[in-house]
C-alpha positions, 0 to 999 in steps of 0.5 A, spaced: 500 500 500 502 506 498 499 513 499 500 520 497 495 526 497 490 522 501 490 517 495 491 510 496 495 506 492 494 498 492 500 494 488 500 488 485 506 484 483 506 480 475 512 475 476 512 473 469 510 481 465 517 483 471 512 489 473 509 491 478 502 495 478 497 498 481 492 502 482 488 508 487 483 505 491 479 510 494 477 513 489 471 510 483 474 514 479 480 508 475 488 512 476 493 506 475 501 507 474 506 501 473 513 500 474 519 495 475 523 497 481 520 501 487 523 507 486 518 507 478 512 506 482 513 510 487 514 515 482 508 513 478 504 513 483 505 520 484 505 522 477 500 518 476 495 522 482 498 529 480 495 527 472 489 525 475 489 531 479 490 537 473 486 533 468 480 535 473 481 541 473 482 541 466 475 538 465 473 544 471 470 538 476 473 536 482 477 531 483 474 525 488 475 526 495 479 520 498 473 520 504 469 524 506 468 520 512 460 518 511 458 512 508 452 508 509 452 500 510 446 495 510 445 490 515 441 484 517 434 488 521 438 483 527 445 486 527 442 492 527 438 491 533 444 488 536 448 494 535 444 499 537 441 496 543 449 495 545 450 503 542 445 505 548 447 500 554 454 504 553 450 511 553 452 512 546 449 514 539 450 509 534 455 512 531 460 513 536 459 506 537 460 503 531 466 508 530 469 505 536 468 498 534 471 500 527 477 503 530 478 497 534 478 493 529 483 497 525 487 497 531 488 490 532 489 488 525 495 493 525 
């Protein structure tokens, strides 16, 4: 994973091309860069996200915003009532429940 300007970056090995590539994923948007040693695709990325960046402006739109910190998540009716029920036995709101537990998750996994 690489990041710059907020965009993230997800790379991928092709053994048998010798390249390595990748991709923005935070992004709908589709913004790839390759090179053959870490130093070039660390260059690429960047270049790849500043000709993301200009070509919006040159279009006059916006470029995406990596996050904007909402996002909306469908559950089964159960683990809604479940999370909700846990949120307000801990004299918090759903949101800051959920936040919590993600944070803690994310946490864990490093």
């Amino acid at each position: 994973m690489m990041e710059y300007k907020g965009y993230i970056g997800k790379v991928e090995i092709d053994e048998e091309a010798g390249i390595l590539h990748g991709e923005v994923i935070n992004i709908r948007d589709v913004v790839t860069f390759e090179g053959q040693t870490v130093d070039e695709l660390q260059q690429a990325f960047r270049d790849s996200v500043e000709d993301y960046l200009a070509f919006c402006a040159q279009r006059g739109e916006a470029p995406e915003k990596p996050f904007s910190g909402k996002f909306v998540i469908r559950l089964p009716t159960e683990l809604h009532r479940r999370a909700y029920v846990k949120a307000k036995l801990a004299d918090k709101s759903l949101n800051r429940w959920v936040t919590e537990v993600l944070e803690t998750a994310v946490q864990e996994q490093g």
